[in-house]
C-alpha positions as MATLAB code, in Angstrom:
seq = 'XXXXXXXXXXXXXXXXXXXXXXXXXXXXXXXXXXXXXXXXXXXXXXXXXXXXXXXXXXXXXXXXXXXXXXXXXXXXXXXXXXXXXXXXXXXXXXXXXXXXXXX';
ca = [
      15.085  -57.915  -47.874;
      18.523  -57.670  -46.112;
      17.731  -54.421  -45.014;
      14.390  -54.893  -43.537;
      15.321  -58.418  -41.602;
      18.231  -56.186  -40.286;
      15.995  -53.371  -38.834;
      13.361  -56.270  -37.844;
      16.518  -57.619  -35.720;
      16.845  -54.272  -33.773;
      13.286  -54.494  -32.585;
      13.659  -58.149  -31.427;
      15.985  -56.444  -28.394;
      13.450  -54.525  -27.205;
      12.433  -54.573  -23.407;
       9.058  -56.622  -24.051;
      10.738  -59.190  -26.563;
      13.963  -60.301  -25.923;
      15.300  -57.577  -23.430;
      18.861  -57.125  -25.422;
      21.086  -54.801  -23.748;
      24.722  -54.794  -24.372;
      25.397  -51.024  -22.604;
      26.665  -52.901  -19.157;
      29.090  -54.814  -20.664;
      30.482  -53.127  -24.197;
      29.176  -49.317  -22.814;
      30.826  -46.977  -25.361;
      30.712  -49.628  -28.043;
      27.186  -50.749  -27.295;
      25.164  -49.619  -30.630;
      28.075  -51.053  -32.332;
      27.921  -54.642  -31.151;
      23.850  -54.143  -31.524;
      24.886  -53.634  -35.108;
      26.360  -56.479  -35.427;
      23.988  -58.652  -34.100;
      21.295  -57.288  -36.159;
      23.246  -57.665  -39.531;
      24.068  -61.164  -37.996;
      20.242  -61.752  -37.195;
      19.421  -60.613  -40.747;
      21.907  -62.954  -42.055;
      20.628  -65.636  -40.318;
      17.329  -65.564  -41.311;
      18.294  -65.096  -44.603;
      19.898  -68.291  -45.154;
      17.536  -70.411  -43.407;
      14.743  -68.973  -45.979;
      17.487  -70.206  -48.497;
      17.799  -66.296  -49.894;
      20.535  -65.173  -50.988;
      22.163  -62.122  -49.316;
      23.705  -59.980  -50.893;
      25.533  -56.681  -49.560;
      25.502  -53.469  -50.591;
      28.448  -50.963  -52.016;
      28.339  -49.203  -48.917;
      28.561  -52.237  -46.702;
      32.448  -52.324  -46.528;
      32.468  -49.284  -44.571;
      29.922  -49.881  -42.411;
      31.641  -53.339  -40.930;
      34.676  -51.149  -40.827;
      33.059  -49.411  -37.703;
      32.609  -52.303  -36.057;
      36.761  -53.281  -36.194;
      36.846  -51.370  -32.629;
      34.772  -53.220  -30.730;
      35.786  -56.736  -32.260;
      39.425  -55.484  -31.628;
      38.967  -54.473  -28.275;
      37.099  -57.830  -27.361;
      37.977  -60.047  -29.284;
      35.133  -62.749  -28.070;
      32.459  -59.896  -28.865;
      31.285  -61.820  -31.615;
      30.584  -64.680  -29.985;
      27.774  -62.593  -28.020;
      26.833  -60.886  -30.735;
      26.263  -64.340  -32.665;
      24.512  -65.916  -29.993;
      22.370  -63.009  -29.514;
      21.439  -63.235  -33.297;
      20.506  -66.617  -33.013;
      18.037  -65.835  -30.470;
      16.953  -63.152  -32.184;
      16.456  -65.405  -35.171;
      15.173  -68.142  -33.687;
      12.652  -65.628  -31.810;
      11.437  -64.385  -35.192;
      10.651  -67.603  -36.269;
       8.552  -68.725  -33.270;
       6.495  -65.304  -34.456;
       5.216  -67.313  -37.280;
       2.249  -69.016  -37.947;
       2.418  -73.142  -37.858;
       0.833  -74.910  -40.462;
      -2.629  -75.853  -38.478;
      -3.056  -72.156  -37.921;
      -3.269  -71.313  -40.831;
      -5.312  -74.084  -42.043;
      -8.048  -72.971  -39.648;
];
């Protein structure tokens, strides 16, 4: 499930969604910090549907690549949080409310 909410949070920065595009300000670590907003956004969602999330064996090294960027700028993961939780917060507006799906 981790997996899938974390390639779902990719396609939330697309231009006709959300319009997430961190090349102007992180430019050679760019698909890093959209990494780590989309493990973030998976994360999210995760615990607000109260599921438990938890990480693969090979998940170690693949937050290792992201030490760079969260080195180099340190307040990178404040943007990449925030852009989770619109991401998150976008994916649950997708849903259905209750009355539509009563009709």
């Amino acid at each position: 499930m981790g997996t899938l909410l974390h390639e779902a949070g990719h396609a939330t920065g697309a231009k006709h969604r959300l319009d997430r595009n961190f090349a102007g300000r992180f430019k050679r670590d760019s698909l890093a910090i959209e990494e780590i907003c989309a493990e973030l956004t998976a994360s999210f969602v995760l615990a607000d549907l109260g599921i438990a999330h938890h990480p693969r064996a090979d998940h170690a090294a693949y937050v290792a690549s992201w030490l760079r960027v969260l080195t180099d700028d340190p307040r990178a993961i404040f943007t990449a949080a925030s852009k989770a939780q619109a991401a998150a917060d976008w994916m649950h507006a997708q849903q259905p409310q209750p009355e539509e799906l009563a009709a």
